[in-house]
C-alpha positions in Angstrom: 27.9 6.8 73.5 28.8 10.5 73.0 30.6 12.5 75.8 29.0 13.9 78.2 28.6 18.1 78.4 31.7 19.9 80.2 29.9 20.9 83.1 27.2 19.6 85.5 25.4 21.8 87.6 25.5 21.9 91.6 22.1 20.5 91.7 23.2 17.2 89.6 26.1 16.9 91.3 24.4 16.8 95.3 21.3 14.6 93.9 24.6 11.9 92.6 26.2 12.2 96.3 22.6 11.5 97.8 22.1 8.2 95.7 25.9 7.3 96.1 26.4 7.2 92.6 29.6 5.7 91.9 31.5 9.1 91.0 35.0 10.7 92.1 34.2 14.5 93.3 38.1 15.9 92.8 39.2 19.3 94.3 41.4 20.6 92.2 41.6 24.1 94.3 45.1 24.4 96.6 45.5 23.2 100.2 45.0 26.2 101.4 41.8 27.5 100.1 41.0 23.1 100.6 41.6 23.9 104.5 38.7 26.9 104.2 35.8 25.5 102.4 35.5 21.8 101.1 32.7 19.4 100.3 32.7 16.4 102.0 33.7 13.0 100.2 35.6 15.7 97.6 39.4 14.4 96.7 42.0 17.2 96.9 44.2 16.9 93.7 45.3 21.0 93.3 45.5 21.5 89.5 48.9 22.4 90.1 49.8 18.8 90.4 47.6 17.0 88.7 49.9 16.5 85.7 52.7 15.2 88.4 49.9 13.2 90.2 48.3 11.6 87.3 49.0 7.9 87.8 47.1 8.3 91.4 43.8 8.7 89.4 44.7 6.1 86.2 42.3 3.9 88.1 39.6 6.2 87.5 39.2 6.7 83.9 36.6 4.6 83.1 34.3 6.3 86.4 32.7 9.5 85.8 35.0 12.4 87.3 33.6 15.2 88.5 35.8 18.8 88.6 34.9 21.5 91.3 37.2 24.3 91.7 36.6 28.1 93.5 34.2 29.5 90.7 34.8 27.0 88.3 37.6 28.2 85.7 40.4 25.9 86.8 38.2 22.9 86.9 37.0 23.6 83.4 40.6 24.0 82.2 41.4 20.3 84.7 38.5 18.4 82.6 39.5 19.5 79.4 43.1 18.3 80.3 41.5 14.9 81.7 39.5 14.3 78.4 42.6 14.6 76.8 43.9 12.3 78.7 41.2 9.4 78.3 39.3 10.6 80.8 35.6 10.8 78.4 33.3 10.8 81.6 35.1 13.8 83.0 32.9 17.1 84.0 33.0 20.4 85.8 30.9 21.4 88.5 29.2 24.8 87.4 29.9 27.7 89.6 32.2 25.4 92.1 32.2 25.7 95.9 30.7 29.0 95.9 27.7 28.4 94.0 27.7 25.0 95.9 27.7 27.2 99.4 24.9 29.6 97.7 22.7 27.2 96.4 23.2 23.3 97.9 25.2 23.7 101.7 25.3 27.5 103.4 27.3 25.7 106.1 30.4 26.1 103.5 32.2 29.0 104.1 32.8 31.0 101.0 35.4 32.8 100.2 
């Protein structure tokens, strides 16, 4: 089965939450910017400890992982990591929270 593409748009992502697909949304912004805007159900795991944190998510290799960071450069950069990693099902959310706050939940505060 051939790996999926590097990102998955906003839209994809939401319509997976709605049918509770079984998926791991992680955050990989800071705390800080976490305590501003987050989507709900999302996993904070700042992509400046993921390498330090990566036993906590060993478990979810063989799940599909979706990335989501502020525009979506850092999450691109945490997927490609992941895949390295062993992660294959690993994506980025296109745009992150601010396209998600544009186009999927105004009631996220962007930033």
């Amino acid at each position: 089965m051939p790996e999926p593409p590097l990102e998955i748009s906003c839209q994809a992502v939401k319509a997976k939450l709605d049918a509770r697909d079984d998926f791991l949304l992680l955050d990989c912004r800071e705390a800080d910017e976490y305590a501003v805007a987050r989507i709900e159900g999302a996993r904070l795991v700042p992509m400046s400890e993921i390498q330090a944190r990566q036993s906590e998510l060993a478990a979810e290799r063989d799940r599909q992982v979706v990335v989501h960071c502020h525009h979506g450069g850092r999450s691109l950069q945490v997927v490609r990591w992941l895949r390295q990693q062993g992660f294959a099902e690993a994506q980025s959310m296109a745009g992150g929270i601010d396209r998600w706050s544009q186009e999927i939940d105004p009631a996220v505060p962007r930033y």
